[in-house]
TORPAMAR-917648 format. One record per residue (C-alpha): residue in one letter; z, x, y; chain. Coordinates in Angstrom, 1 decimal. Each point is the difference from the previous one (the first is absolute). Last residue first. Example, Ala and Ser with C-alpha at 12.3 -4.5 7.8 and 13.67 -1.06 7.14 Angstrom:
% TORPAMAR-917648
res / zz / xx / yy / chain
S / 7.1 / 13.7 / -1.1 / A
A / 0.7 / -1.4 / -3.4 / A
This chain:
% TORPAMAR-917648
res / zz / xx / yy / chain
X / 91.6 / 135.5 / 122.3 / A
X / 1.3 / -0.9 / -3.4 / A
X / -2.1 / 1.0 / -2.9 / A
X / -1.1 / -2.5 / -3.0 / A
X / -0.2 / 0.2 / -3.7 / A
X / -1.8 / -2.7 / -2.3 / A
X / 2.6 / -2.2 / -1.7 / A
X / -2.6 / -3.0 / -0.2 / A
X / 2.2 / -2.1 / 2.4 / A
X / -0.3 / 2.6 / 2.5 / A
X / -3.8 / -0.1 / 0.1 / A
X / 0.4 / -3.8 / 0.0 / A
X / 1.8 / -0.1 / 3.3 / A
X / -2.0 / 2.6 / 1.6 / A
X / -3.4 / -1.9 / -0.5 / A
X / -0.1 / -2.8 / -2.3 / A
X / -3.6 / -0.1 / 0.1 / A
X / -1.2 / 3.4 / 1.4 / A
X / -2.9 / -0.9 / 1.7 / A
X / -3.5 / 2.7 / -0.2 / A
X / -2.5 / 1.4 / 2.4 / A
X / -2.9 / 2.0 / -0.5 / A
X / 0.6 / 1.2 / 2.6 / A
X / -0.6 / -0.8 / 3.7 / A
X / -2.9 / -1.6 / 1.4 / A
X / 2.2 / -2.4 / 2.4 / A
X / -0.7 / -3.4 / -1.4 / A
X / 1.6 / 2.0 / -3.4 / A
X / 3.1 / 1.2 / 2.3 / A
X / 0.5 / -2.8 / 1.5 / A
X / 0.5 / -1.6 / -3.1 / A
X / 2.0 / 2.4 / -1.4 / A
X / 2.0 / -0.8 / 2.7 / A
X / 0.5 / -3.6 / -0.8 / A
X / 0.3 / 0.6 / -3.7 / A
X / 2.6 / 2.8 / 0.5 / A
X / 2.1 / -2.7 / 2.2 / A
X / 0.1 / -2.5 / -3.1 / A
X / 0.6 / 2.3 / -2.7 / A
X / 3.4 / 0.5 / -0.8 / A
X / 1.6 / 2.2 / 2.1 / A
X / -3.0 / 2.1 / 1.6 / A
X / -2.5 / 1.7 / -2.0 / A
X / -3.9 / 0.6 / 1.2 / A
X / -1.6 / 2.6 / -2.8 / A
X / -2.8 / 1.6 / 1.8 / A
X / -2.6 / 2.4 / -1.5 / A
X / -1.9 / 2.1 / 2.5 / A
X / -3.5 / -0.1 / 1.5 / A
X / 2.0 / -1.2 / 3.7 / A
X / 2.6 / 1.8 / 0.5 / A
X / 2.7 / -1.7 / 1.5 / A
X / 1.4 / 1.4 / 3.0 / A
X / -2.7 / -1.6 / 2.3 / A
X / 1.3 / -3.3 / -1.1 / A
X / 3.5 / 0.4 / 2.1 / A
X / -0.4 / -2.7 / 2.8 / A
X / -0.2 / -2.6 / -2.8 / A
X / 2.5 / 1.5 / -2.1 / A
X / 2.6 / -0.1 / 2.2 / A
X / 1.5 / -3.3 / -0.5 / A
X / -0.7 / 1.0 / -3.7 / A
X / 2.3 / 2.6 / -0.1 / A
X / -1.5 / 3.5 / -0.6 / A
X / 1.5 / 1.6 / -3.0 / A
X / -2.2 / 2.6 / -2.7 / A
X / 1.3 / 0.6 / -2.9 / A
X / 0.7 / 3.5 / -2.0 / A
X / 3.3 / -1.2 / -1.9 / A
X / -0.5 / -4.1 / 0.0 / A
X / 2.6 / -1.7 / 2.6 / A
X / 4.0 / -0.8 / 0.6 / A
X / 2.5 / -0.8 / 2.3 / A
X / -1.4 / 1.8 / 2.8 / A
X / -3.9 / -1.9 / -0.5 / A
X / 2.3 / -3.5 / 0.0 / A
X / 1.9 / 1.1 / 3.0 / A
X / -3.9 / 1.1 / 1.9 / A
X / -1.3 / -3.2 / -1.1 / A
X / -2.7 / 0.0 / -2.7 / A
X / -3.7 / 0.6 / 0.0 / A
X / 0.2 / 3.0 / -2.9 / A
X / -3.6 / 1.3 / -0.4 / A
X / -0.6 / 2.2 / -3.2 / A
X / -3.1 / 2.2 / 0.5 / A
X / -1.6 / 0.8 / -3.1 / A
X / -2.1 / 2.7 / 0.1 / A
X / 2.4 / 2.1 / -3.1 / A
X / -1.0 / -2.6 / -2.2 / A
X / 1.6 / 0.0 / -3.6 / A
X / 4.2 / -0.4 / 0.6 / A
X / -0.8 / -1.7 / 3.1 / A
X / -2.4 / -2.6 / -1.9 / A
X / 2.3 / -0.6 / -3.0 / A
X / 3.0 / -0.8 / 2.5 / A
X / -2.2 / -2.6 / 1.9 / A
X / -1.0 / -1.4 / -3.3 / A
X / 3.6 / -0.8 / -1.2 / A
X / 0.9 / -1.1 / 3.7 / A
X / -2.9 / -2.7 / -0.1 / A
X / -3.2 / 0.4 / 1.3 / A
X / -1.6 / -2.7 / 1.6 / A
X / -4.0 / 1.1 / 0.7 / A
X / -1.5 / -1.9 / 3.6 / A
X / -3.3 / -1.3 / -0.9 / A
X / -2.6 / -1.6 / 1.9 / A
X / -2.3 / -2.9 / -0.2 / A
X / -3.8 / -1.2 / 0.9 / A
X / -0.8 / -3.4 / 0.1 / A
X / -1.2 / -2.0 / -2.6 / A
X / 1.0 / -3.4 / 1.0 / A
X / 2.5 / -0.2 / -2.5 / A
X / 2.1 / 3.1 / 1.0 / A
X / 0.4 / -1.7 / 3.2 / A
X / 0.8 / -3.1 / -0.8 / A
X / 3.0 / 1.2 / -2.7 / A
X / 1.2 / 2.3 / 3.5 / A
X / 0.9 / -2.8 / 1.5 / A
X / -1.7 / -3.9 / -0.3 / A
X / -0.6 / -0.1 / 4.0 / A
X / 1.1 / 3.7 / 1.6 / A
X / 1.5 / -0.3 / 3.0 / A
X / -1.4 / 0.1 / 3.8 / A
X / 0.6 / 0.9 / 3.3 / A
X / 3.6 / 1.1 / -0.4 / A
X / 2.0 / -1.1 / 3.1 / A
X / 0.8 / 2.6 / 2.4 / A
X / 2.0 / 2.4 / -0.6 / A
X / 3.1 / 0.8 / 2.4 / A
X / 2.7 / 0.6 / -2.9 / A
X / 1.3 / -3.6 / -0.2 / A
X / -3.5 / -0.9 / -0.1 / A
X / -0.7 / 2.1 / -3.5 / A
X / 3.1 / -1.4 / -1.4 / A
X / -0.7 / -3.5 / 0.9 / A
X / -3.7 / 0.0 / -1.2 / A
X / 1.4 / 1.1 / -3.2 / A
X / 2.8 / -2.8 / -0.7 / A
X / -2.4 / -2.4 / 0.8 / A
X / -2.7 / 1.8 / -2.4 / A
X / 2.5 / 0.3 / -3.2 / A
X / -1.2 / -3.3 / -1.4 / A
X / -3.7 / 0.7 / -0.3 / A
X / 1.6 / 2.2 / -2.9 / A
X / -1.1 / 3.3 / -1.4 / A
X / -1.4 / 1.1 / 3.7 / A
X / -3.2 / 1.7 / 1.4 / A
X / -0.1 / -0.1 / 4.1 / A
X / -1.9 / 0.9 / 2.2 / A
X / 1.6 / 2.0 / 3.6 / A
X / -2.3 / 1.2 / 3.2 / A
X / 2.2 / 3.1 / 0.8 / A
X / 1.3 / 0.2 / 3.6 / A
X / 3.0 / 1.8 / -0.4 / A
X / -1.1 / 2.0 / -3.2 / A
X / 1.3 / -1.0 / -3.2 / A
X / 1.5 / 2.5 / -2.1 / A
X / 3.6 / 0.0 / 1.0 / A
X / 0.3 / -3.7 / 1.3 / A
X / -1.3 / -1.2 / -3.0 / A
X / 2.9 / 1.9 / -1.8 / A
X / 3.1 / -1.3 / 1.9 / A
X / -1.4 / -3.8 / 0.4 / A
X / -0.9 / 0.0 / -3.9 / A
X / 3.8 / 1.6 / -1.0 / A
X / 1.4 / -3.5 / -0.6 / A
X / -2.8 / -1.6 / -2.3 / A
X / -4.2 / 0.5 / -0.2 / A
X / -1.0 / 3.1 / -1.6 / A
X / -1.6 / 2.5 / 2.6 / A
X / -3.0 / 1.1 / -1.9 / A
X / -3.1 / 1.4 / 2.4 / A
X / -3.7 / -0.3 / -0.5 / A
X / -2.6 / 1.9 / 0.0 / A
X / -1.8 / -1.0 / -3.2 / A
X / 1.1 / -3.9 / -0.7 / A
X / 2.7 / 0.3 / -2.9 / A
X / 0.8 / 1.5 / -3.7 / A
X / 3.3 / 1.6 / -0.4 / A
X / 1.1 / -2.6 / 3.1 / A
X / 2.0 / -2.3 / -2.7 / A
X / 2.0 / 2.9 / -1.3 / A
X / 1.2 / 0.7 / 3.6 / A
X / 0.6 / -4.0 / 0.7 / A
X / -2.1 / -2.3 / 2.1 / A
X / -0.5 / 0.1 / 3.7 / A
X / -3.7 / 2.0 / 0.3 / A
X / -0.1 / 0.7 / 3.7 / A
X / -4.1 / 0.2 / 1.0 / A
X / -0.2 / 2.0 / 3.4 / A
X / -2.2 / -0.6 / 2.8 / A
X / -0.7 / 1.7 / 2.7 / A
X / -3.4 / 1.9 / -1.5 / A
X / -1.5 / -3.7 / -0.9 / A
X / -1.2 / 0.2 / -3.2 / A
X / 3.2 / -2.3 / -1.3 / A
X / -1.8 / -3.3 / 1.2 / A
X / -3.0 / 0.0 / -1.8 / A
X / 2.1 / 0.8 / -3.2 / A
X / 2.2 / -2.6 / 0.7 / A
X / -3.3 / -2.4 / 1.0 / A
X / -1.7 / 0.8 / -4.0 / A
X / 3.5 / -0.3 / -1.5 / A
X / 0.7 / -3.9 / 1.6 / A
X / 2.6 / 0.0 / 2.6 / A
X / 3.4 / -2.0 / 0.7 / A
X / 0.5 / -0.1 / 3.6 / A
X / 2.7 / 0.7 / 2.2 / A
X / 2.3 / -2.6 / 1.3 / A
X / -0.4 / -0.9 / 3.8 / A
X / 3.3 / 1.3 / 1.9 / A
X / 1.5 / -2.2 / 2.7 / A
X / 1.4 / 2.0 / 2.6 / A
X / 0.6 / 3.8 / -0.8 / A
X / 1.8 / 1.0 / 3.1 / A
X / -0.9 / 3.2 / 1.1 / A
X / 2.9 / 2.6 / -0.4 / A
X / 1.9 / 0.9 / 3.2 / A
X / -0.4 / 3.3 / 1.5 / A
X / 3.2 / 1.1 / -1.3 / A
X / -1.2 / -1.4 / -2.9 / A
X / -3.0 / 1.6 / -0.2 / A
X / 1.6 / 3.6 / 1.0 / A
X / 2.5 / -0.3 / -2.6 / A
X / -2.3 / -1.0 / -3.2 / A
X / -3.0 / 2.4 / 1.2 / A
X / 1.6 / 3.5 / -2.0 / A
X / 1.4 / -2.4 / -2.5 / A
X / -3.2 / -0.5 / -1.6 / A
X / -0.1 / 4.0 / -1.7 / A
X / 2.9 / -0.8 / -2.0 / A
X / 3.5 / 1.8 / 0.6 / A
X / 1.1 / 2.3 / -2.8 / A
X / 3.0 / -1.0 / -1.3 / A
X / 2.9 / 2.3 / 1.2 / A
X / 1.3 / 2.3 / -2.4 / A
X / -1.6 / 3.0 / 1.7 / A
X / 1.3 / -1.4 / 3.3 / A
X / 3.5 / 1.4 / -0.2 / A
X / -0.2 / -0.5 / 4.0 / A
X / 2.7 / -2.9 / 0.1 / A
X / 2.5 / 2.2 / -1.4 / A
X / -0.7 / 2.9 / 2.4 / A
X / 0.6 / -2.8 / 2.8 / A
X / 3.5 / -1.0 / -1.9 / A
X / 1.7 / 3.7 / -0.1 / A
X / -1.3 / 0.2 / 3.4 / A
X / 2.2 / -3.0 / 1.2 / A
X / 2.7 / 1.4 / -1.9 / A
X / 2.5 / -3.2 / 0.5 / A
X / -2.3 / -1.5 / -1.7 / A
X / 1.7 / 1.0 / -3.2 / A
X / -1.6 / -2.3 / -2.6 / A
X / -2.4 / -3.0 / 1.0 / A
X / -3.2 / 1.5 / -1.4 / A
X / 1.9 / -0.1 / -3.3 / A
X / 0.8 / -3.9 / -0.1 / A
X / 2.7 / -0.7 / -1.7 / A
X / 3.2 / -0.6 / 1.7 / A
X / -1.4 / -1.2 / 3.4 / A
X / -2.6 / -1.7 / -1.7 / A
X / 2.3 / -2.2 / -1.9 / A
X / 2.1 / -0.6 / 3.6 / A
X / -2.9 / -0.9 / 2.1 / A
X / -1.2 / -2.6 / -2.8 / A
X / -3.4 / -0.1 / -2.0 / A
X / -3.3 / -2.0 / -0.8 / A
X / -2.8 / 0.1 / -1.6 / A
X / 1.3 / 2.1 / -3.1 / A
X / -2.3 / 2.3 / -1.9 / A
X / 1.1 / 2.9 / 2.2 / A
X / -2.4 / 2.1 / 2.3 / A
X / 0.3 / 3.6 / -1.2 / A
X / -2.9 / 1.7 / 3.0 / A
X / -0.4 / -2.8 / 2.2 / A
X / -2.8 / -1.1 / 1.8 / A
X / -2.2 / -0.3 / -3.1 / A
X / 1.3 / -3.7 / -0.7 / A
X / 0.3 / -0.6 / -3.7 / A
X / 3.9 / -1.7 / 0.5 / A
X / 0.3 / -0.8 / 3.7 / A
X / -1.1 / 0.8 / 3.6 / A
X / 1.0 / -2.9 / 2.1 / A
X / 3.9 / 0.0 / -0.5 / A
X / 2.2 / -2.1 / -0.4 / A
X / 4.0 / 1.2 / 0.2 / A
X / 3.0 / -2.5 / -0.8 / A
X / 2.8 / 1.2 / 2.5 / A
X / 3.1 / 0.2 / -2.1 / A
X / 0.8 / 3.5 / 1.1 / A
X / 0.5 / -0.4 / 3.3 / A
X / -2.9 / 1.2 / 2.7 / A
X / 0.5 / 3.6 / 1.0 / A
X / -2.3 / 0.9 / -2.3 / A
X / -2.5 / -1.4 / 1.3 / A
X / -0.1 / 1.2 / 3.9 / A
X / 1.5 / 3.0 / 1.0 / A
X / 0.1 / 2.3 / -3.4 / A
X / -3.1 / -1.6 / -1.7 / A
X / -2.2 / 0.2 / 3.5 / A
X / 1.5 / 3.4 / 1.2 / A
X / -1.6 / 1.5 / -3.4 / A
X / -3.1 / -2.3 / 0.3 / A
X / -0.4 / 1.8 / 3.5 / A
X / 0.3 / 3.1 / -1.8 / A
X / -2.2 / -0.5 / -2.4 / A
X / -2.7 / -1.3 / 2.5 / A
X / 0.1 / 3.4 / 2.0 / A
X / -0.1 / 1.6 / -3.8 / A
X / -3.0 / -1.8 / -0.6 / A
X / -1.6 / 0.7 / 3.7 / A
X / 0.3 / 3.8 / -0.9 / A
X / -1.5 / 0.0 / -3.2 / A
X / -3.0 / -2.0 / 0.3 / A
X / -0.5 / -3.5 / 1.2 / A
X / 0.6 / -3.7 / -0.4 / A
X / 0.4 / -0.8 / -3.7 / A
X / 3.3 / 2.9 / -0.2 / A
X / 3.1 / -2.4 / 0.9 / A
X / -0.1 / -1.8 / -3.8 / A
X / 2.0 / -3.0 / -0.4 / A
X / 3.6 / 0.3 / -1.0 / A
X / 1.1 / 0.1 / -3.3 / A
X / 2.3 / -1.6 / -3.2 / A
X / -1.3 / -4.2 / 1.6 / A
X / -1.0 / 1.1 / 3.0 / A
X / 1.5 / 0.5 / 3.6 / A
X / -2.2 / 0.2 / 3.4 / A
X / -3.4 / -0.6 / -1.9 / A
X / 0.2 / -3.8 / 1.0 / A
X / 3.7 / -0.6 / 0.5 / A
X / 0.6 / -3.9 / -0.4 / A
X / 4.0 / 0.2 / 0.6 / A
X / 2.1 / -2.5 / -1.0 / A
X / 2.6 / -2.7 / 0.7 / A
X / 1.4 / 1.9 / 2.7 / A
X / 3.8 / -0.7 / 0.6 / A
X / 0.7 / -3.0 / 2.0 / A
X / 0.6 / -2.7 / -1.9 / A
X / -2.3 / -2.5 / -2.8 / A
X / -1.6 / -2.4 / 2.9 / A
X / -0.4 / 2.9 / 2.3 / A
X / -2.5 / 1.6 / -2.4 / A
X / -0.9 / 3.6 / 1.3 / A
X / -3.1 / 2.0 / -0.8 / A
X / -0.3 / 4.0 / 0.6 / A
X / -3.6 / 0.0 / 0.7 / A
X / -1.4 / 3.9 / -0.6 / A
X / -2.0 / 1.7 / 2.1 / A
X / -2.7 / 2.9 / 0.1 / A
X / -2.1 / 1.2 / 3.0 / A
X / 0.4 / 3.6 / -0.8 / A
X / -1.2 / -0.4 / -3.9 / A
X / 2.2 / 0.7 / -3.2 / A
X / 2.3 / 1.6 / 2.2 / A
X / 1.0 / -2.4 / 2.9 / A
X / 2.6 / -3.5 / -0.4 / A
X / 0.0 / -1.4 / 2.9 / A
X / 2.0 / -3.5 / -0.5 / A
X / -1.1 / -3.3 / 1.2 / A
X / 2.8 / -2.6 / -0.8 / A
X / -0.9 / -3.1 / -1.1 / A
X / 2.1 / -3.2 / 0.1 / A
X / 0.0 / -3.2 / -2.3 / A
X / 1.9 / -2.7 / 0.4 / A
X / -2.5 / -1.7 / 2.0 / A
X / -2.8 / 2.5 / 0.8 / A
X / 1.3 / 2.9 / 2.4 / A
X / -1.5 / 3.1 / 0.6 / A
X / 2.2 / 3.3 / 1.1 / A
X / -0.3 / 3.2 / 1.4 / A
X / 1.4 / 3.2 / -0.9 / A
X / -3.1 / 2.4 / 0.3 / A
X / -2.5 / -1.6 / 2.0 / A
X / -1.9 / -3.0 / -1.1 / A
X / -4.4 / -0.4 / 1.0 / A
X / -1.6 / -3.2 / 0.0 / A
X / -2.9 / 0.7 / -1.5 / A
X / -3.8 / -0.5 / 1.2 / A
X / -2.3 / 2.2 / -2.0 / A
X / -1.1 / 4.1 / 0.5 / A
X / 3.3 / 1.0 / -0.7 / A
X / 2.4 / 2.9 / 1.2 / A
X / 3.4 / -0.2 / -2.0 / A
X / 2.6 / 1.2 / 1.8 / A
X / 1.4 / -2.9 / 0.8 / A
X / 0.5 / -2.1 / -3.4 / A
X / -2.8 / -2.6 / -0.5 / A
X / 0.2 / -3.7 / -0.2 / A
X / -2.7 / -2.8 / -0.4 / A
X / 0.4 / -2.7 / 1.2 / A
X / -1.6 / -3.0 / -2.5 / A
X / -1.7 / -3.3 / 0.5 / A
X / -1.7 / 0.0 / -2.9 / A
X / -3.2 / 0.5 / -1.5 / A
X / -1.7 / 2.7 / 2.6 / A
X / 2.9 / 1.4 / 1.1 / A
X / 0.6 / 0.4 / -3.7 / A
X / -2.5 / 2.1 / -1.4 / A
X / 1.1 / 3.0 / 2.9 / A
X / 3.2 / 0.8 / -2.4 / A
X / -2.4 / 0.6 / -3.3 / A
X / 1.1 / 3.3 / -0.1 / A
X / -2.9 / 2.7 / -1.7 / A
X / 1.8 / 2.1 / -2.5 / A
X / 1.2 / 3.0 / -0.8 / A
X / 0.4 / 2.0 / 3.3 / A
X / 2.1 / -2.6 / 1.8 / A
X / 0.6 / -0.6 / 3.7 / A
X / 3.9 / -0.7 / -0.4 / A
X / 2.7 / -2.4 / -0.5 / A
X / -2.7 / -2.8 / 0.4 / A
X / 0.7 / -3.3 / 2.0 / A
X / -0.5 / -3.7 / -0.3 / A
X / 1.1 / -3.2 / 1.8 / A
X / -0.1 / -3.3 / 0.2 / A
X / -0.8 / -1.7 / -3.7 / A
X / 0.6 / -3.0 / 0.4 / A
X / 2.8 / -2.0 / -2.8 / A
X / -0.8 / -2.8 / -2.3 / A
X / 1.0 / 2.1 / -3.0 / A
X / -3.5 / -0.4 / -1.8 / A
X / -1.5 / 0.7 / 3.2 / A
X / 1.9 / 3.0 / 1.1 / A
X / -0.7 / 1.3 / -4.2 / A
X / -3.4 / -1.1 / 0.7 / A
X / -0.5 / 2.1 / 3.2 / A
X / 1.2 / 2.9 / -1.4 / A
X / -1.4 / -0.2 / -3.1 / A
X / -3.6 / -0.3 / 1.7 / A
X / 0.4 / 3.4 / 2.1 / A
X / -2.2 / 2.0 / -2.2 / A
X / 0.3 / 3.2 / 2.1 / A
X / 3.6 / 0.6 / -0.7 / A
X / 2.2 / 0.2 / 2.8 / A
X / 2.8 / 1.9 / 0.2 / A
X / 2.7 / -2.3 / 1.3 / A
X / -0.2 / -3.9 / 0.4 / A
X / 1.8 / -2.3 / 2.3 / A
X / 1.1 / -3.6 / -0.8 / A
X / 0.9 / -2.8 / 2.6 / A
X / 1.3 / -3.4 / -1.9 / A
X / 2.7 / 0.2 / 2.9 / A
X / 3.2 / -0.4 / -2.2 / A
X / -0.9 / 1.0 / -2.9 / A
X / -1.6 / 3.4 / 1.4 / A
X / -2.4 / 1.7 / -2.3 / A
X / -1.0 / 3.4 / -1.2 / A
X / -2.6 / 0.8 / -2.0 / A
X / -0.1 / 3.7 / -0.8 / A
X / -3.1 / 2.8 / -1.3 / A
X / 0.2 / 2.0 / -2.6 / A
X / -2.0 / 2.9 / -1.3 / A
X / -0.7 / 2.2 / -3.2 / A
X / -3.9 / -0.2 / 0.9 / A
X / -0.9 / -1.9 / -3.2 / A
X / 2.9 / -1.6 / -0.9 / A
X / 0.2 / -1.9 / 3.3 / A
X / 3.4 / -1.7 / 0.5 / A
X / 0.6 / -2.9 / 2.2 / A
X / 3.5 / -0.2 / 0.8 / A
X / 2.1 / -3.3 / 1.0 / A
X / 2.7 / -0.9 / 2.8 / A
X / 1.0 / -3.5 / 1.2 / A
X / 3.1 / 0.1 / 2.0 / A
């Protein structure tokens, strides 16, 4: 058997190669939407790609699964109570797939989502026992996925329960050696205490993972699942992730490559009342940038935060530190259901400044400054964009909290002729609000550089929630 993972930093998910030596038949699960790796890793094995599948319709991402119709000749598979709006061959509950050595058996798996399944893979070359299980949200590495993205109170604890039956009937009734992979891994918000690790066994997570203790008490378990404070809060984008890919995402084709721009056609460009300029370089970078426009700092959490602030259809040009960072860029906004930016930035911010244009300022306070100001301005409004857990371990006596997957739908609770200070951990998610904030008419508006982290470091005291 030929098994590899492809790990996405930036949306804390995996997706599986898996390939028959006997056959040369692979099958992939939970598609990415750049599909190239998969089709080189079958080429540069000499095997065919044959078939795909997704555990679930996801709500953090776009799937690339209907990209590969079109490039290979690939089935694509689909557990049977999903409902899609793409040819699949549809699996029941229990049955099987054969490639070579290799089989797959289809198991439901509901709670994170109804239509959820897990492939519980055999290799007949090795024995009989399973040779792992690839369990999408079913079973993480220290959690489970999160049953609450697909309703309100009542339909999560409906989910819980199902997960409950799903643990006790179907995973962990597997042996304890069973290697576990699952989709959602370390930095994924569907899970509350994801582990580091990107992988597990039945038997480790049977001893240690706290949403796993006493199922017997089936409501005992459902009020566990609906602790939500602590969950992250989920980003504004995610709302149209499940619904476009239960539709089926549009394949991307051949994408052009967006072009470089002169200052005078930027500025041109950005009038347009769709269109958003996304300034990638670092908080203390974007001090001084293009008036109106918004810092989400190229790296891991880009996808997360453009996402937040962006609007669905938003018209996106681009400023970035590095001509270098664009690929990985365009990917994270696609992967999200952008399209394409229309433009970026030729010669950066340094070609901007020297063709006169006007700029704009965003103040960087550090924690030493923030404390002076509290201490002496009695307007000053003290905006903590952290996760709920991070808020509950710890925050500034007399802030204000409003995560910043909220923020967005939240402005009208800021006031608008007051002092902001914009702190999160460290800095990076305070710029991007504050951001927002500033293109919004709010403030003045400052960034705590160091944020939390650096407030803590200093001594200065804190209160738990």
């Amino acid at each position: 058997m030929i098994f590899k993972q492809f790990y996405l930093e930036s949306l804390g998910h995996a997706s599986y190669f898996i390939g028959s030596e006997d056959t040369g038949e692979a099958l992939v699960l939970d598609v990415r939407r750049d599909v190239d790796d998969y089709l080189e890793e079958a080429q540069a094995r000499g095997m065919r790609l044959r078939y795909a599948a997704d555990s679930h319709q996801h709500n953090d991402y776009l799937s690339g699964i209907c990209e590969l119709p079109a490039r290979a000749d690939v089935q694509l598979l689909a557990g049977a109570r999903a409902q899609l709006g793409y040819p699949v061959h549809y699996m029941d509950d229990g049955e099987r797939l054969r490639m070579g050595e290799i089989e797959f058996e289809v198991v439901h798996t509901p709670g994170h989502t109804p239509e959820h399944i897990s492939l519980l893979v055999y290799d007949h070359s090795r024995g009989r026992e399973p040779a792992l299980l690839l369990s999408g949200g079913a079973l993480l590495v220290d959690d489970i996925a999160r049953p609450d993205l697909l309703g309100g109170d009542e339909e999560t604890r409906s989910s819980a329960r199902e997960f409950c039956h799903t643990l006790q009937e179907k995973i962990l009734r597997l042996p304890d050696h069973v290697p576990v992979y699952p989709t959602h891994v370390a930095g994924s918000l569907c899970g509350g205490n994801i582990g580091s690790m990107l992988s597990t066994t039945i038997g480790y997570e049977r001893r240690m993972n706290r949403m796993l203790a006493d199922l017997d008490d089936s409501e005992g378990f459902v009020e566990r699942c609906l602790e939500l404070k602590d969950l992250p809060t989920v980003p504004p984008y995610w709302r149209r992730m499940r619904s476009q890919n239960t539709q089926g995402p549009k394949p991307l084709g051949v994408l052009p490559n967006p072009p470089a721009v002169q200052p005078d056609d930027f500025a041109r460009m950005s009038r347009r009342d769709d269109t958003f300029v996304v300034d990638c370089r670092s908080p203390e970078a974007f001090a001084a940038h293009i008036p109106g426009a918004l810092n989400v700092a190229a790296g891991t959490s880009f996808s997360t935060w453009a996402g937040t602030v962006l609007p669905e259809d938003a018209r996106i040009l681009l400023v970035v530190e590095q001509p270098g960072d664009l690929e990985d860029i365009y990917w994270q906004l696609l992967r999200i259901g952008y399209d394409l930016p229309a433009a970026w930035l030729s010669g950066g911010m340094l070609a901007w400044r020297t063709s006169g244009r006007d700029i704009e300022i965003l103040p960087q306070w550090t924690v030493h400054e923030l404390r002076h100001a509290a201490e002496h301005d009695r307007e000053l409004v003290i905006l903590d964009v952290r996760q709920p857990a991070e808020w509950s371990e710890g925050h500034i006596a007399g802030a204000r909290h409003i995560s910043g997957g909220e923020l967005p739908r939240r402005l009208d609770e800021i006031p608008k002729n007051r002092p902001l200070a914009v702190i999160c951990g460290s800095g990076y998610r305070s710029s991007v609000m504050a951001s927002l904030l500033k293109r919004q008419g709010r403030g003045p508006v400052f960034n705590v550089l160091g944020g939390m982290t650096g407030w803590q470091s200093a001594g200065y005291d804190i209160e738990a929630a």
